[in-house]
C-alpha positions in Angstrom: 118.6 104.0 133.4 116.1 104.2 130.5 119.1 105.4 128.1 121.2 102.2 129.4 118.2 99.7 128.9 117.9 101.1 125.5 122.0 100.8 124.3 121.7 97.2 126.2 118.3 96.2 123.9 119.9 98.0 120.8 123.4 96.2 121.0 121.7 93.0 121.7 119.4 93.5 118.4 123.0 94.0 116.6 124.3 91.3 118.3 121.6 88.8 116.5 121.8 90.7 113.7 124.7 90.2 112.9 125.5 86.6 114.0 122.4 85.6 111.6 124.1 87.5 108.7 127.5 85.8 109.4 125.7 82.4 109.2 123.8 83.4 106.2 126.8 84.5 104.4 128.3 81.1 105.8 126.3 78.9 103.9 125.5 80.7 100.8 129.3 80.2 100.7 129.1 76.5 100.7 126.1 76.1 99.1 126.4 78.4 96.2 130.2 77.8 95.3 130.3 74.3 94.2 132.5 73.5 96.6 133.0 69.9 97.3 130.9 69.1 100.5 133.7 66.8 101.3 136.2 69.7 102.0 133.2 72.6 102.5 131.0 71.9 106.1 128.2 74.5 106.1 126.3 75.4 109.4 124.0 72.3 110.0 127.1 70.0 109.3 129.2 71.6 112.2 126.1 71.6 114.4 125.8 67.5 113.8 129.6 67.4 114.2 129.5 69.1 117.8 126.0 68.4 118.7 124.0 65.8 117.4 126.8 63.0 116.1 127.0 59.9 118.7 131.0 61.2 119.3 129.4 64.8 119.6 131.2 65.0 123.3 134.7 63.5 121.9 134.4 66.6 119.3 134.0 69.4 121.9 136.5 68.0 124.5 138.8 67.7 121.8 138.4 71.0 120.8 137.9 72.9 124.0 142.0 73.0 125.2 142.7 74.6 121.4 139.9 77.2 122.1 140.7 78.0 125.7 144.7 78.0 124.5 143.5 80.6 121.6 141.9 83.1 123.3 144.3 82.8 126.3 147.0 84.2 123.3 144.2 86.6 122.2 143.9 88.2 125.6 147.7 88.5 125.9 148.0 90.3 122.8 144.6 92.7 123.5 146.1 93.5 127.0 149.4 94.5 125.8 148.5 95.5 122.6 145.9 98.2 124.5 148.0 98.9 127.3 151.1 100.1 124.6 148.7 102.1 123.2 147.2 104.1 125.9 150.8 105.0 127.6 151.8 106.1 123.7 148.9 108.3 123.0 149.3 109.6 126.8 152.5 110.2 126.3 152.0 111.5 122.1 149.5 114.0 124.4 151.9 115.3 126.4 155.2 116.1 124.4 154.7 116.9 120.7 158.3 116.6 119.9 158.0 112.8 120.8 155.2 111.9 118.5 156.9 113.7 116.0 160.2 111.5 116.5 158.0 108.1 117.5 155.0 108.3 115.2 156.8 108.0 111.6 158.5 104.7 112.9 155.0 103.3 114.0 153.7 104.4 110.6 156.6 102.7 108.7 155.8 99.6 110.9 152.7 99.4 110.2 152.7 99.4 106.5 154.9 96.8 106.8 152.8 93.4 106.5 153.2 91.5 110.2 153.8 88.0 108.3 156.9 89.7 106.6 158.5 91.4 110.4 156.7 88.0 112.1 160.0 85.8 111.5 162.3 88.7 112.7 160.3 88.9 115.8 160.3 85.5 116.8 164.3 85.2 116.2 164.2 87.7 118.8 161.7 86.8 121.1 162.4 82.8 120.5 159.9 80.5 118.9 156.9 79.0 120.9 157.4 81.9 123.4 154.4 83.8 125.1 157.0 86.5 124.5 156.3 86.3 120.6 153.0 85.8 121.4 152.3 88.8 123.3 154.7 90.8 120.5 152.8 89.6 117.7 148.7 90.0 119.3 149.9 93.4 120.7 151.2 94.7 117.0 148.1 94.0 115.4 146.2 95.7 118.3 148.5 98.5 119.2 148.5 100.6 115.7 144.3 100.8 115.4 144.1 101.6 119.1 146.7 104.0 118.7 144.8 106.4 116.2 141.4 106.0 117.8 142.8 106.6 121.3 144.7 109.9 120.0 141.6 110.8 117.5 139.6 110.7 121.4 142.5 112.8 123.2 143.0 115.6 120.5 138.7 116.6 121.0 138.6 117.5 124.1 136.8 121.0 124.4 139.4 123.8 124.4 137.0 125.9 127.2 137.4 123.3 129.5 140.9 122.8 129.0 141.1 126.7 129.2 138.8 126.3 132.9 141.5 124.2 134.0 144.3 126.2 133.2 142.7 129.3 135.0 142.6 127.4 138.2 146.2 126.8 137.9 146.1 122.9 136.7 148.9 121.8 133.7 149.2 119.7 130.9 149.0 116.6 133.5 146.2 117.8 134.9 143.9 118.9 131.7 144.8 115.3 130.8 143.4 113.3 134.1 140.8 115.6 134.0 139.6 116.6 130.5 141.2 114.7 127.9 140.9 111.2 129.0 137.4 111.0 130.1 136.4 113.0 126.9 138.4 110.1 124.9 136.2 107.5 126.6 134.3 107.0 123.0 137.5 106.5 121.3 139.3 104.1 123.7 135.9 101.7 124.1 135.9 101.8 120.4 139.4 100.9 119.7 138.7 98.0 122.5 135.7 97.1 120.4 138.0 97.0 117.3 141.1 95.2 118.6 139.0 91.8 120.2 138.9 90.3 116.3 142.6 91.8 115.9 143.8 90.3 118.9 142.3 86.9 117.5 143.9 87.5 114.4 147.5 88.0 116.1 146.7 85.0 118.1 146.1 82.8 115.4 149.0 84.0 113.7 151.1 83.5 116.4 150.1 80.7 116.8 150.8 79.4 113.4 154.0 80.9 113.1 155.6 80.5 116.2 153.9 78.1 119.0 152.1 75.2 116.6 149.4 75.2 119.7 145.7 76.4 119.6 143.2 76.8 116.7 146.2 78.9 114.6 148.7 75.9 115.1 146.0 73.1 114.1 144.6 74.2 111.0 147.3 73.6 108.7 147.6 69.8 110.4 143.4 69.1 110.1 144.2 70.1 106.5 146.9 67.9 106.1 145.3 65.4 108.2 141.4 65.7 105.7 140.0 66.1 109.0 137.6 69.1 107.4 134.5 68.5 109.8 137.8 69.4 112.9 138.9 71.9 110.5 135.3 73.9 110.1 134.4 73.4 113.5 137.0 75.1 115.3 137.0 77.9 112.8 133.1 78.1 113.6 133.3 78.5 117.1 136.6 80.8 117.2 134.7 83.3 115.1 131.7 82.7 117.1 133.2 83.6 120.2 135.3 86.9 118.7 131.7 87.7 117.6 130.1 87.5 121.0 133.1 89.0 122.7 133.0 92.2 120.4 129.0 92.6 120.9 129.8 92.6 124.5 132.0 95.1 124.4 129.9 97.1 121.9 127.0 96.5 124.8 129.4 97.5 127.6 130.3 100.5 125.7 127.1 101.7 125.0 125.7 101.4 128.2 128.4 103.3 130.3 128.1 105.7 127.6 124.5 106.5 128.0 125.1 106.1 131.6 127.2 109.6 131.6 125.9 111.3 129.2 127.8 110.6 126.2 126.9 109.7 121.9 127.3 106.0 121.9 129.2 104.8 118.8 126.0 102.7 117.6 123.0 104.3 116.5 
């Protein structure tokens, strides 16, 4: 219990940390630049815009459904995006001659830049389709997740492996037993890593291939000079991503110390 209280007061100290840096950077940015404070909103202008102007309420409710719509796409992507991953390294684990016939295509797709394959896969899956959606999100997450879930699954320790192979237990078995529970660094860290990737493929999506949420709107507040729209929802998108990594750094590091296990913060 004391190791868990002291990942949870650790992450949180991070958590701050970090959010006051991103601010900081924020409006050195627009303060520092000489960019025109008619197109550049720093921090106290998006806090009037949602919180102290007399339409304050207008400008949340108005931006709510694009927030809610954005990270409903994010979670598509991060749930298939991580699930893809976990059955390919599973599967990478257990037949060699797979990963070596599967792994150089993923390679080759990933250097490929997702706004070049993006139009390919929304001929496919149709445009404005949760299907492209979920195809786009889950590429960005998959290939990251991949590598850290197969880093986690080739340490396991070769006596225990050995242990279970003396008591007459497989590959299967080494896996449910040893591998995957050892790899439980490795898979909370490629969660950790694929929230602001699965945001990313959201918005992308999003402004490729559905026009809805944050991703959709930003080119129209542009278009529109509605900068004060524009800086808000990009504000509160990357605050949320921000709290929603933390808490998965916080959850990591406090099941973590729970059994035992080097947490991936120090």
């Amino acid at each position: 219990m004391k190791g868990a209280g002291r990942a949870l007061g650790r992450s949180s100290a991070h958590a701050v940390l970090t959010l006051a840096i991103v601010v900081a950077a924020w409006w050195a940015v627009v303060s520092f630049t000489g960019i025109s404070p008619y197109v550049a909103k720093g921090p106290v202008d998006v806090w009037e815009f949602l919180f102290t102007d007399e339409d304050a309420a207008a400008h949340r409710d108005a931006l709510a459904p694009l927030v809610r719509q954005t990270l409903g796409d994010a979670a598509l992507g991060f749930v298939t995006g991580m699930a893809a991953a976990l059955v390919l390294a599973i599967v990478f684990s257990l037949s060699r001659a797979v990963e070596a016939g599967v792994m150089p295509l993923a390679l080759l797709l990933r250097s490929v830049p997702l706004v070049a394959i993006a139009p390919v896969i929304i001929l496919i899956t149709g445009r404005g389709t949760a299907a492209s959606v979920a195809v786009i999100g889950s590429i960005v997450v998959l290939f990251p997740a991949l590598a850290s879930i197969l880093f986690g699954l080739s340490r396991a320790s070769p006596q225990s492996l050995d242990l279970v192979r003396v008591y007459g237990g497989g590959r299967w078995t080494q896996l449910r037993k040893v591998d995957v529970p050892g790899a439980l660094p490795s898979l909370f860290a490629a969660a950790r890593v694929s929230v602001p990737g699965a945001v990313t493929g959201a918005l992308l999506a999003e402004w490729l291939s559905t026009g809805t949420g944050i991703g959709g709107m930003i080119q129209k507040f542009t278009a529109q000079a509605r900068f004060d729209d524009l800086w808000a929802s990009v504000a509160i998108i990357t605050l949320v991503t921000l709290v929603l990594y933390n808490l998965v750094q916080i959850v990591e590091n406090v099941v973590l110390a729970r059994m035992g296990m080097t947490t991936t913060v120090d």
